[in-house]
C-alpha positions in Angstrom: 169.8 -21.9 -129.4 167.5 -24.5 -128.1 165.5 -25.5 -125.6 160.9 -26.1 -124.7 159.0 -23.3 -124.1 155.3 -23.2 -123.7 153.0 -20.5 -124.6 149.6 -20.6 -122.3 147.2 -18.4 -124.4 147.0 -18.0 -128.4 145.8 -14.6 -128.4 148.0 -11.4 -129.6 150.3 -11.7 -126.8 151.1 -15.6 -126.9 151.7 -15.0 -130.8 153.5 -12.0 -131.1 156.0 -13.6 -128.5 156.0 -16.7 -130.0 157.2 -14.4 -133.2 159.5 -12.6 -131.2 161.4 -16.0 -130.2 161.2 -17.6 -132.7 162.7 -14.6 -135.6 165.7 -14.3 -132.8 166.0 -18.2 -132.0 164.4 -20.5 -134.9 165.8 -23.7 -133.4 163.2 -23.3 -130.0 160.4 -25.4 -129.9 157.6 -23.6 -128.8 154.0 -24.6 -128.4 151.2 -22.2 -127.6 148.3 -23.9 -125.6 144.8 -22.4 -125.8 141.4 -23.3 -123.9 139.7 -23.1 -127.1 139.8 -25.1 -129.6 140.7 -21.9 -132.1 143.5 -19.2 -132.1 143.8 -15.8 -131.6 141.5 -15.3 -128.7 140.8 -11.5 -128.5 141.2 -11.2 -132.5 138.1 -13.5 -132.7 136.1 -13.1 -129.7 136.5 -9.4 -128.7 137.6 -7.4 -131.5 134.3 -6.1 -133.0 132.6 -7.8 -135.5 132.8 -4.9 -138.0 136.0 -4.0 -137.8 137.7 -6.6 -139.7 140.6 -4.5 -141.0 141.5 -4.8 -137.3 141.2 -8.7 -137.2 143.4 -9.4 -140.2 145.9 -9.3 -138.3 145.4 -13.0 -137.4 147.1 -13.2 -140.5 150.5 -12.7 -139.4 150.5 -14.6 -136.5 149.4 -17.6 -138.9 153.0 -17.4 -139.9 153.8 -18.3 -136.5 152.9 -21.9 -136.7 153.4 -22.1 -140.7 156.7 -20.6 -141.5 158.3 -20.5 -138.0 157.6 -23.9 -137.0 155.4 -23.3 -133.5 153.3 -25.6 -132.6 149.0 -25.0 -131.6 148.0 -27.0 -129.5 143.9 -26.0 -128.9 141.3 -27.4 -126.3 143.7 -27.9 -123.5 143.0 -26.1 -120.3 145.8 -26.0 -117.5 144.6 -27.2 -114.2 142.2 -29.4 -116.1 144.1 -31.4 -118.8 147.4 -30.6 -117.1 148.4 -28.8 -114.3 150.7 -25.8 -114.7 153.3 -27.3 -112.4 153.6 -30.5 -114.5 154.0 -28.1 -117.4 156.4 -26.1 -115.5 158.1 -29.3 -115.5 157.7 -30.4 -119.4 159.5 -27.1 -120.4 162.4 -24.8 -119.5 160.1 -22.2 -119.6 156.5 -21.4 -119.6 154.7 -17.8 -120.7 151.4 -17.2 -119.2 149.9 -14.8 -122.0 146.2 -15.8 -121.3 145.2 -12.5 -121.1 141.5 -11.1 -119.0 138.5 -12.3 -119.7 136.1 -11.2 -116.8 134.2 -8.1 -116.7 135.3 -5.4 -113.7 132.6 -4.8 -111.5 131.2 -1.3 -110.6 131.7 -1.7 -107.1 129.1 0.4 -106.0 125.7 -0.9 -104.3 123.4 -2.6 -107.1 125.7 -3.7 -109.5 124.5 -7.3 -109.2 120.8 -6.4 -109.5 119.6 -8.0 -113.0 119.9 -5.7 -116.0 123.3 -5.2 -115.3 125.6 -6.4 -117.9 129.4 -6.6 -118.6 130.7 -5.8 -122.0 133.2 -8.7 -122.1 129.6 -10.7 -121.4 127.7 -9.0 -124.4 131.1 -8.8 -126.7 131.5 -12.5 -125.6 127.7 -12.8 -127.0 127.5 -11.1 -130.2 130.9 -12.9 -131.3 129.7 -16.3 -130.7 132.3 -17.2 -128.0 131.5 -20.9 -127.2 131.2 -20.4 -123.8 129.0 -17.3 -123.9 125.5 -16.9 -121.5 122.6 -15.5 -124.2 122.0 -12.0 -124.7 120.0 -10.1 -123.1 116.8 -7.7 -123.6 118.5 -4.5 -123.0 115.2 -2.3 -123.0 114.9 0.6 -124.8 117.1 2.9 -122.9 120.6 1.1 -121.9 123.0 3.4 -120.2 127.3 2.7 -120.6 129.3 3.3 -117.7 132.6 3.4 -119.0 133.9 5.7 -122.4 137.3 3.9 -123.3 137.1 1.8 -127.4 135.1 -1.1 -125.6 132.6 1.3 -124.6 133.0 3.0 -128.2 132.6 -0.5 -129.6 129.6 -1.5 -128.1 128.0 1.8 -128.6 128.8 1.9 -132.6 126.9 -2.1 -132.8 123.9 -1.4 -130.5 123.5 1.9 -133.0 124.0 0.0 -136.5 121.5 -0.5 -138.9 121.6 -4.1 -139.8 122.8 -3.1 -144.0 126.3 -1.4 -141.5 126.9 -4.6 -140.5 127.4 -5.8 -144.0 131.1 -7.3 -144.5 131.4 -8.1 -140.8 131.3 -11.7 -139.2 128.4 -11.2 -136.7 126.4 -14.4 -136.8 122.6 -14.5 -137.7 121.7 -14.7 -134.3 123.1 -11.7 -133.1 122.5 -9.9 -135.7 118.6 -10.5 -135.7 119.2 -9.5 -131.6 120.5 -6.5 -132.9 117.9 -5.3 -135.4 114.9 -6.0 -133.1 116.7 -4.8 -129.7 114.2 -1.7 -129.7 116.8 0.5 -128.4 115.8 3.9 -128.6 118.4 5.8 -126.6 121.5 5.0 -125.1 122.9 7.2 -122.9 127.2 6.6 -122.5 128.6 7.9 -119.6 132.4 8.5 -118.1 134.2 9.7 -114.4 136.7 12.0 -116.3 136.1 15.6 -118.4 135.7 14.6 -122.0 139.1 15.4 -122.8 140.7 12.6 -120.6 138.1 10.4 -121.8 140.3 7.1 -122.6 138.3 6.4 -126.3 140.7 6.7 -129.2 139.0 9.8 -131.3 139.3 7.9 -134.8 137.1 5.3 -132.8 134.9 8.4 -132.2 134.9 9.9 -135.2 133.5 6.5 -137.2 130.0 7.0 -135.3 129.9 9.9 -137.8 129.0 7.2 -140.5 125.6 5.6 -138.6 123.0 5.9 -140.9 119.9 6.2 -138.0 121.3 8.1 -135.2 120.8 11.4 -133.6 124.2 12.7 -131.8 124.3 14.6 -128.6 127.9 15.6 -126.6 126.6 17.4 -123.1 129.4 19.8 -122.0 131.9 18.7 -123.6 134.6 21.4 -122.5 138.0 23.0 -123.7 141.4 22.0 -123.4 144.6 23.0 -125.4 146.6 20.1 -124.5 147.0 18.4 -128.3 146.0 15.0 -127.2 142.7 16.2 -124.8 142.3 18.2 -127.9 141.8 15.6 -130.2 139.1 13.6 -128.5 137.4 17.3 -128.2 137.7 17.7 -131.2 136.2 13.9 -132.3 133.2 15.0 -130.3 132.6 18.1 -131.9 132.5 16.7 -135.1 129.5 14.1 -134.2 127.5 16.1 -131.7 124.6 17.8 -133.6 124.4 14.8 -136.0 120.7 14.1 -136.8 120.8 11.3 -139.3 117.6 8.7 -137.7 115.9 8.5 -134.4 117.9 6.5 -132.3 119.2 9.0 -130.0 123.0 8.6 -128.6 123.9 11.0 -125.3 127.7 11.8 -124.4 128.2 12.7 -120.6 131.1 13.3 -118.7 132.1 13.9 -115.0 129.9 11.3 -114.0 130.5 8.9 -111.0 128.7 6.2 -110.1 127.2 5.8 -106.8 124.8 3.2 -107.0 122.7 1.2 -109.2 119.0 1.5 -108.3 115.8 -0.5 -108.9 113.7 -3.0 -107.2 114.5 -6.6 -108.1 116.2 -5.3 -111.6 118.5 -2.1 -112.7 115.6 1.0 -113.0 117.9 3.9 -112.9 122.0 4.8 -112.2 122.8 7.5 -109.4 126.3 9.4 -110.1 128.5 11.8 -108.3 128.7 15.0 -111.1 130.8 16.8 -108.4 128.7 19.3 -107.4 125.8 17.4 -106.3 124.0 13.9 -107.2 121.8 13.2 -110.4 119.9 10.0 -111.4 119.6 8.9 -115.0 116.8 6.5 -115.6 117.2 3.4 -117.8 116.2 -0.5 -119.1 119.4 -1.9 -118.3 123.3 -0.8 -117.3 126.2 -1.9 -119.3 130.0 -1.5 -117.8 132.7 -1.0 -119.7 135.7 -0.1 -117.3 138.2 -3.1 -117.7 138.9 -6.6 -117.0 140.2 -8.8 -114.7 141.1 -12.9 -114.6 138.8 -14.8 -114.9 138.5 -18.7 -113.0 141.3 -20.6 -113.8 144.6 -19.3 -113.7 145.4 -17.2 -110.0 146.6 -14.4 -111.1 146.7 -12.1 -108.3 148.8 -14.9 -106.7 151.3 -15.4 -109.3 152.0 -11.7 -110.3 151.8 -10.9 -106.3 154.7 -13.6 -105.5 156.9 -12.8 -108.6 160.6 -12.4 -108.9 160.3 -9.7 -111.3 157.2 -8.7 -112.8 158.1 -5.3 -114.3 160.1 -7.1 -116.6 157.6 -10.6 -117.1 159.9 -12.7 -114.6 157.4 -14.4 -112.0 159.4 -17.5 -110.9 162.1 -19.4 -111.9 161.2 -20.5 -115.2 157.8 -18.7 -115.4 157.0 -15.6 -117.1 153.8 -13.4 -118.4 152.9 -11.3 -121.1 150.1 -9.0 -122.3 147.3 -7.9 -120.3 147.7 -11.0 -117.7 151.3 -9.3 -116.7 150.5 -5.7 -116.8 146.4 -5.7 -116.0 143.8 -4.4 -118.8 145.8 -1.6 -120.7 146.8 -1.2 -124.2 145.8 -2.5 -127.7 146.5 -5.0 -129.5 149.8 -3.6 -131.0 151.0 -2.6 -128.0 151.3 -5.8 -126.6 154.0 -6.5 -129.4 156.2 -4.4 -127.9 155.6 -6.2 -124.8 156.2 -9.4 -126.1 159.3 -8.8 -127.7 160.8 -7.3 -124.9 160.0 -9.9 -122.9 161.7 -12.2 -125.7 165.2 -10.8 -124.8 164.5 -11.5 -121.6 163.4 -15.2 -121.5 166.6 -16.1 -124.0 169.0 -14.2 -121.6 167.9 -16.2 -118.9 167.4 -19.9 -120.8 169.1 -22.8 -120.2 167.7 -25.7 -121.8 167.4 -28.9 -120.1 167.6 -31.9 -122.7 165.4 -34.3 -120.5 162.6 -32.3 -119.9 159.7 -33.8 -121.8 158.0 -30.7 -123.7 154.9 -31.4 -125.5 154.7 -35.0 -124.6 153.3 -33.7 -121.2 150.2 -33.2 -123.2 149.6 -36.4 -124.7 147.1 -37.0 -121.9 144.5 -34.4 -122.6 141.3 -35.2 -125.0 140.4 -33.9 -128.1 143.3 -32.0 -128.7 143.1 -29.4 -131.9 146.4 -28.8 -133.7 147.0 -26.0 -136.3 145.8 -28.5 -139.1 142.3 -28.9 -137.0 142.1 -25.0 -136.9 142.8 -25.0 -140.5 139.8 -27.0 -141.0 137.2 -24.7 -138.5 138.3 -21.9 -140.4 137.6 -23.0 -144.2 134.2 -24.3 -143.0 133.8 -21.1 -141.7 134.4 -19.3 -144.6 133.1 -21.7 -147.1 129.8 -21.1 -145.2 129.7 -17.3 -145.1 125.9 -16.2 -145.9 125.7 -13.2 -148.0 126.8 -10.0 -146.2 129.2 -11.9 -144.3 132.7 -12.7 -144.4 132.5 -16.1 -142.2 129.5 -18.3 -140.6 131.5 -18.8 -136.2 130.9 -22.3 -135.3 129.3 -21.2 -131.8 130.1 -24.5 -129.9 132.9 -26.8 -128.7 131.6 -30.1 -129.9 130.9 -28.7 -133.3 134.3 -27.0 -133.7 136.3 -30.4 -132.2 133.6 -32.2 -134.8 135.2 -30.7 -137.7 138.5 -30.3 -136.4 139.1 -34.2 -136.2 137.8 -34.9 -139.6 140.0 -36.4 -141.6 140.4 -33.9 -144.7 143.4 -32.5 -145.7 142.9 -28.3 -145.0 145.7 -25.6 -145.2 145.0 -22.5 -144.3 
């Protein structure tokens, strides 16, 4: 089978259905179009820095575009370089897989007030994302709103010594932010009982290892369900741990009702559903989801589409991942997705020999192909200081400096 299709977003979901396709219909062409100048969007910029076992998983879907023949076509954003109609155009069919990038807001009075921070802003930080604001002073009392793995994630970094850290790809900056961030206790909070918190209890259970930390769960509860009984039972394993003096507080049934403070965030007011409580702090950091950021409308194109329980929006036009089905599941889920969403876009395709494909993007600047990748990522790992596995470039023009070199690079 033949025919153009065009991937918009390299992250898990753009590769894992560019896999999908392409196992079941070799003879596509398909070209997966990033923003970035890199691949793998979440894998580099929001899986945590530590957890590298996690992020090897970039190795698969570099058989994508070396063994299966898709093309990367990096630095190209749609509505800038090309507009997603002239795409819709180029190619019989086009995925939008470019996932969500913007923090959820609490929604409550005070969460603009400074010293209120997203965790897709701080994540974005620590992992060098190019087009990251700088981090923050988070004082020496943070609270978390929000107890899902981001939440988890951020918690388990802020806590590390910097020797934990060892292995990972945190940059220097970030990692000197880290060691003298004077954080003395952070206090993590969630709506629901702890046993519907949404964390995964093996994420749980690896604050166990933290060298300096002292543990506390506040009323945790009971539940015989077996899954509510698993995250009980990952608290109960690290509350009571006294291993250093940065102190970490579990709390549950907490809503927020406002963020308080004159001219900056001084203290969080929550609903505990039988009355009010205020926790003081330095700063707030949210962790409850994501939505689209700029760019892309979203709510526009899922809220018009043909079929979107099954990634149909339009004639032509599907989506995948988070940007089809809002901020839920992990990164293996969304294989699932994708490949189901495969079936569909081949049952439905009929190529059109004149359309124009990739040409439609000869236009755009400073294009980075998979060779130009190739390159970024060796001098990223050729650089790696001790105790790290790579040295990020941090900005565009550096990365599009070394992607246009002329040396020969495979990855």
């Amino acid at each position: 089978m033949t025919g153009k299709i065009a991937i918009v977003g390299a992250g898990p979901s753009g590769c894992y259905l560019a896999q999908a396709l392409l196992k079941k219909a070799p003879d596509l062409e398909v070209d997966v179009i990033d923003q970035l100048p890199v691949p793998y969007g979440l894998v580099r910029y929001g899986v945590a820095a530590d957890h590298q076992g996690t992020k090897a998983v970039a190795r698969q879907f570099a058989r994508v575009f070396e063994r299966q023949g898709a093309r990367f076509f990096g630095n190209v954003t749609i509505g800038k370089d090309v507009s997603l109609d002239a795409l819709r155009d180029a190619y019989d069919v086009v995925v939008l897989a470019a996932g969500l990038s913007a923090d959820r807001r609490l929604g409550v009075p005070g969460d603009d007030l400074p010293g209120v921070y997203g965790a897709g802003r701080l994540t974005r930080a620590l992992y060098e994302h190019p087009e990251a604001e700088a981090l923050p002073d988070l004082g020496a009392h943070p609270v978390i709103i929000g107890n899902g793995n981001v939440a988890i994630d951020l918690l388990r970094l802020l806590a590390k010594s910097p020797a934990e850290l060892d292995g990972s790809d945190l940059g220097e900056g970030p990692g000197h932010w880290l060691a003298s961030s004077g954080i003395e206790t952070i206090t993590i909070t969630g709506r629901s009982p702890a046993a519907r918190a949404k964390f995964d209890p093996v994420m749980v259970k690896e604050l166990a290892k933290l060298s300096d930390v002292a543990i506390e769960v506040v009323n945790a509860g009971n539940s015989a369900e077996p899954a509510e009984a698993k995250r009980l039972e990952a608290l109960a394993t690290i509350s009571g741990q006294e291993t250093g003096a940065r102190r970490i507080v579990f709390r549950f049934g907490l809503k927020p009702m406002a963020v308080e403070g004159d001219g900056k965030a001084r203290a969080v007011r929550f609903d505990t559903g039988t009355g009010e409580e205020v926790l003081p702090c330095t700063s707030v950091l949210t962790a409850i989801g994501f939505q689209a950021a700029p760019g892309l409308p979203r709510d526009v194109l899922i809220g018009d589409a043909l079929d979107a329980g099954a990634g149909r929006l339009a004639p032509g036009l599907y989506a995948t991942g988070w940007f089809r089905r809002g901020p839920r599941g992990t990164i293996p889920e969304n294989r699932a997705d994708a490949q189901a969403l495969a079936e569909v876009i081949l049952a439905d395709l009929s190529p059109d020999a004149v359309r124009a494909g990739r040409a439609v993007l000869g236009a755009a600047d400073n294009i980075v192909d998979y060779a130009g990748w190739c390159r970024i990522d060796k001098a990223e790992t050729d650089s790696a200081p001790e105790g790290r596995c790579r040295k990020k470039i941090a900005t565009r023009p550096e990365m599009l400096a070394v992607a246009v070199t002329r040396e020969t690079t495979t990855c």
